[in-house]
C-alpha positions as CSV (number, residue, x, y, z in Angstrom):
1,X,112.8,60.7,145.9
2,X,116.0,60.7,145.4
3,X,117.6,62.3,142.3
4,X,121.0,61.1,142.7
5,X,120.2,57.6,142.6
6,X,118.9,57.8,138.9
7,X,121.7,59.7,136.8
8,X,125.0,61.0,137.9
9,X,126.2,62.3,134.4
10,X,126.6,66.3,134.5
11,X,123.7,67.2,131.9
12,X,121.2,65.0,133.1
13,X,122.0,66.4,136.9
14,X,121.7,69.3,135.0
15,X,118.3,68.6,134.1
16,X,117.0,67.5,137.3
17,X,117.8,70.9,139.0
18,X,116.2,72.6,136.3
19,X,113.0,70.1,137.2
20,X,113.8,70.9,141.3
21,X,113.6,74.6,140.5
22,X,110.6,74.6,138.7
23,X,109.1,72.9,141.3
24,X,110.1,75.3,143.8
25,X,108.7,77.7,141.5
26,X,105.0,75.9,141.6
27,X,105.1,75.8,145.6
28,X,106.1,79.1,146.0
29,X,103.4,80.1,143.6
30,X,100.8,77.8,145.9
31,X,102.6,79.8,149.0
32,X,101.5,82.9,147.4
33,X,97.8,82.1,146.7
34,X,97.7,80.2,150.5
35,X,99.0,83.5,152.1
36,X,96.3,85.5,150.1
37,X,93.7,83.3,151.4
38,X,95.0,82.9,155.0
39,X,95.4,79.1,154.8
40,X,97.5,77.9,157.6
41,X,97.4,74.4,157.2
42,X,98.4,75.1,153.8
43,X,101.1,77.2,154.2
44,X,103.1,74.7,156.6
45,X,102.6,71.9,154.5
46,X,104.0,74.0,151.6
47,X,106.9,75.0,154.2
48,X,107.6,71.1,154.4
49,X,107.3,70.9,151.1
50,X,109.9,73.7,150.2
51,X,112.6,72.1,152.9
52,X,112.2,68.9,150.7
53,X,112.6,70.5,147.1
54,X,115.8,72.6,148.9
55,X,117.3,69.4,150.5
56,X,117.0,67.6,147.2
57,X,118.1,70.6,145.2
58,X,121.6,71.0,147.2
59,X,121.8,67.6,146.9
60,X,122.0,67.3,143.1
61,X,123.8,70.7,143.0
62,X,126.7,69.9,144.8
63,X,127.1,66.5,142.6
64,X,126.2,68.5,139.3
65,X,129.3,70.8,140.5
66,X,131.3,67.5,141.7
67,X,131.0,66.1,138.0
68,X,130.9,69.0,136.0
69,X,133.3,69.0,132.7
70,X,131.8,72.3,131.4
71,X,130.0,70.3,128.6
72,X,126.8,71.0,129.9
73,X,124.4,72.7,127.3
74,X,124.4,76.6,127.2
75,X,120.3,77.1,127.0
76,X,120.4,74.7,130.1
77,X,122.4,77.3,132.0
78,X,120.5,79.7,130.9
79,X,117.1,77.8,131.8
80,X,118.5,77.4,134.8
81,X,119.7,80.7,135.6
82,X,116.1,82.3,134.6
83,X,114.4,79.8,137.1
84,X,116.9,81.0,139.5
85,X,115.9,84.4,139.4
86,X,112.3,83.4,139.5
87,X,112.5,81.9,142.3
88,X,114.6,84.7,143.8
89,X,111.6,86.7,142.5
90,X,108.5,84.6,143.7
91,X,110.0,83.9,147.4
92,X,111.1,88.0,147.6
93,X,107.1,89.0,146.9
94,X,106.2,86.1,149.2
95,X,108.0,87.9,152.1
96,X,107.0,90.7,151.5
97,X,103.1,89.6,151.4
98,X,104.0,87.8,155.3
99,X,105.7,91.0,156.3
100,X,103.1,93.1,155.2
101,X,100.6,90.3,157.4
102,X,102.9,90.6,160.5
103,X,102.6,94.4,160.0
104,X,98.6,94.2,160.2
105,X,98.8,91.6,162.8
106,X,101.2,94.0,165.4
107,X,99.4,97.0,164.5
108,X,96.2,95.2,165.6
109,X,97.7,93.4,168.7
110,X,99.3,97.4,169.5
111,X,95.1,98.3,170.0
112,X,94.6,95.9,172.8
113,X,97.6,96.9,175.0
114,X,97.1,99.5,178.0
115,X,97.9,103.2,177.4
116,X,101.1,104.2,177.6
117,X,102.1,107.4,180.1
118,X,100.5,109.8,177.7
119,X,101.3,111.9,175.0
120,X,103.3,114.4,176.4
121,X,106.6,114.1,178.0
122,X,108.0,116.2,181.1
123,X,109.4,118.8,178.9
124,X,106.2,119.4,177.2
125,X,107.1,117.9,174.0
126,X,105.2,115.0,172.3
127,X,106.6,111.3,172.2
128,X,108.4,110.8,168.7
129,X,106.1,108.2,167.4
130,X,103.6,107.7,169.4
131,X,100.1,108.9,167.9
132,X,101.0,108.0,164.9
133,X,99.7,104.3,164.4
134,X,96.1,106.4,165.4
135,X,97.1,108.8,162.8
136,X,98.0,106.1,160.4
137,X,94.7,103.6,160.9
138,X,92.5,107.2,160.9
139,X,94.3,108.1,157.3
């Protein structure tokens, strides 16, 4: 859909980013719960999903800034700037729950190669590093 085609004045684009960011909001919210449970299918059709809200979301921004007189209401700004940093918020904990899963995934791909040289090096002294994913999984 697009949002430009419908209004142009500066509080109703306003409005619509406010509605585009809460979106976002609800699909990273639906990212979160997919990544907990390991949906794939999910996950990338949220991904397409996202791409779309974004696209649409520069899209009214850069005409909301385009026609802007400054007489847009003070609690929208402020709506808007809370959704803002719940977004930031929601996608920041969202990367960290896929870089924690990456983590997992690597250490449990780092059981299946060959072993390395050893432990020790020529001079007799231990590899900085490496016995420690052992140690680690052990712990």
């Amino acid at each position: 859909m697009n949002y430009l085609a419908t209004q142009s004045h500066p509080e109703a684009l306003l409005q619509q980013e406010i509605s585009l960011y809460q979106e976002l909001l609800e699909c990273l919210e639906q990212e979160a719960q997919a990544l907990a449970a390991t949906q794939e299918e999910t996950i990338l059709g949220l991904a397409v999903f996202k791409e779309e809200i974004l696209e649409q979301l520069l899209e009214v921004k850069k005409a909301r800034e385009e026609r802007s007189t400054g007489t847009e209401s003070v609690s929208g700004l402020e709506d808007l700037a809370q959704l803002q940093r719940q977004v930031a918020a929601r996608n920041l904990r969202n990367r960290e729950i896929i870089s924690a899963s990456l983590e997992v995934i690597q250490e449990y791909l780092g059981q299946f190669l060959p072993p390395g040289p050893g432990l020790y090096q020529h001079e007799g002294q231990m590899e900085a590093g490496s016995g420690r994913t052992l140690f680690h999984r052990q712990v």
